[in-house]
C-alpha positions in Angstrom: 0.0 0.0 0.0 1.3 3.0 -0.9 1.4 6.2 1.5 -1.7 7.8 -0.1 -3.6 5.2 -0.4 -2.5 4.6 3.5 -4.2 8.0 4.6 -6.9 8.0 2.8 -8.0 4.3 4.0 -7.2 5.9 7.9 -9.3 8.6 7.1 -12.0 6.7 6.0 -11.6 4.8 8.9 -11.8 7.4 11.5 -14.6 9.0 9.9 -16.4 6.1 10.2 -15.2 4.7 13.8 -16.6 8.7 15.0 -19.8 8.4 12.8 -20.5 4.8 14.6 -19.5 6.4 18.0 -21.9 9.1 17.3 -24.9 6.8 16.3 -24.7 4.0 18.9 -24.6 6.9 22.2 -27.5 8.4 20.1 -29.5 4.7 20.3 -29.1 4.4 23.8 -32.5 5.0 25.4 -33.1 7.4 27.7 -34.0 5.9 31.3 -37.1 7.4 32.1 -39.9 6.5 35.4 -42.8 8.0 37.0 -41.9 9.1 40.9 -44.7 10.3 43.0 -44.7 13.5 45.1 -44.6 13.5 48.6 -44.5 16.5 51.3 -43.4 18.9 48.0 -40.1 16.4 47.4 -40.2 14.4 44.4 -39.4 10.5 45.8 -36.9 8.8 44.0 -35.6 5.4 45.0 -32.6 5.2 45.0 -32.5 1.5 43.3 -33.7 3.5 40.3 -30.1 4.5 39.4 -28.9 0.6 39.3 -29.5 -1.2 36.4 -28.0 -4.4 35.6 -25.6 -4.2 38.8 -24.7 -0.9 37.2 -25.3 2.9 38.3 -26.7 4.8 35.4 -25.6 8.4 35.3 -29.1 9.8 35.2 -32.8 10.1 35.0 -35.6 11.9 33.4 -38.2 11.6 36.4 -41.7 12.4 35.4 -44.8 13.0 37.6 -48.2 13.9 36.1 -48.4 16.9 38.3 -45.4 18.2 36.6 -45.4 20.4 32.9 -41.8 19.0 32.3 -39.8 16.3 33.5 -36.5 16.7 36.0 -33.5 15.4 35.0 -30.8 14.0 37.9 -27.5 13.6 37.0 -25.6 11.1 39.5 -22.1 12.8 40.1 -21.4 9.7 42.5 -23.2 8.1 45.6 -24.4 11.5 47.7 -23.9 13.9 44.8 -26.8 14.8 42.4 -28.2 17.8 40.1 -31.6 17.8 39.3 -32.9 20.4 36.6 -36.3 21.1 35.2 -35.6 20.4 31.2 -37.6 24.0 30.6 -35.5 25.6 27.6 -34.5 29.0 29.8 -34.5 30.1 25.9 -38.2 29.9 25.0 -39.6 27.3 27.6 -39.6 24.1 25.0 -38.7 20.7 26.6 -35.4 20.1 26.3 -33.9 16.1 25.4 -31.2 14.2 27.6 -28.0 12.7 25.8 -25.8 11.9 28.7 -24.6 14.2 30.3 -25.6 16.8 27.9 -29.2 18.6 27.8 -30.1 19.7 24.2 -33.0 21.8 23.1 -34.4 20.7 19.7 -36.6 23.8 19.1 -33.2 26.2 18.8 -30.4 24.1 19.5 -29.5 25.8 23.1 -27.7 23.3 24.9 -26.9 22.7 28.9 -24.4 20.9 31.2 -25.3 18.5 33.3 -25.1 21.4 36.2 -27.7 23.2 34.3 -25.1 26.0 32.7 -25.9 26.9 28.9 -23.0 25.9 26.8 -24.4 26.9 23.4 -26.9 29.4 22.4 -29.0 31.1 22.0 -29.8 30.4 25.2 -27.8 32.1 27.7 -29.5 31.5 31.7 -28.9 28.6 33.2 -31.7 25.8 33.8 -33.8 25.8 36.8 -32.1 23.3 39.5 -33.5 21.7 42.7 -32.0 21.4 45.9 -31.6 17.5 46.3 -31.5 15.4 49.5 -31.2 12.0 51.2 -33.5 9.9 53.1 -32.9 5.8 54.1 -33.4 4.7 50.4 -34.6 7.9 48.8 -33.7 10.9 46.6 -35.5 13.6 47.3 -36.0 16.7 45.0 -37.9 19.6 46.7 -39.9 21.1 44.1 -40.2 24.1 47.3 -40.1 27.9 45.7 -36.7 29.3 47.4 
């Protein structure tokens, strides 16, 4: 093989490894439940985060009391972010890809702290105070 013919085979290769890359994280399903509301805290189990003897990273927790879901975002065992996915934009729900919040109406996108990355969005996301009980996570939905 000759040395064109050599980097032009890698680069077909890398374009494809990062295409596939891109594709299989975007076919992973998002983990999604139903948590009720008790005493203004949103109950989560904390079991919900294990799954297959692994911890997932998050959650989009949904209660029928609430417009728009609330994504948590396990940093490790007593550390959590939970954020209303509310576009601070123009209010339109916004999608979870790891540990990156994306809104599909403008493209705004958030960290999982909540912080707009990309525009045109420029507040953060609204974020909960989170606590612990014996086997619960508890996100008051309180006004501050």
């Amino acid at each position: 093989m000759n040395r064109k013919q050599f980097i032009k085979t890698c680069g077909i290769a890398c374009l494809g490894t990062s295409t596939m890359s891109a594709l299989l994280q975007s076919c992973v399903p998002t983990q999604s439940i139903m948590a009720p509301i008790s005493g203004g805290n949103l109950v989560i189990a904390q079991s919900s985060f294990l799954k297959n003897e692994a911890f997932l990273k998050y959650l989009v927790v949904r209660n029928e009391n609430l417009q728009y879901p609330i994504y948590v975002f396990r940093f490790s065992e007593t550390n959590y972010s939970a954020l209303y996915l509310r576009c601070s934009h123009q209010g339109n729900e916004l999608n979870a890809y790891g540990d990156k919040l994306v809104c599909s109406a403008h493209g705004s996108e958030f960290s999982n702290t909540g912080q707009a990355t990309s525009g045109p969005a420029t507040e953060p996301l609204r974020s909960f105070p989170v606590q612990f009980d014996n086997q619960n996570i508890l996100i008051s939905l309180k006004k501050a």
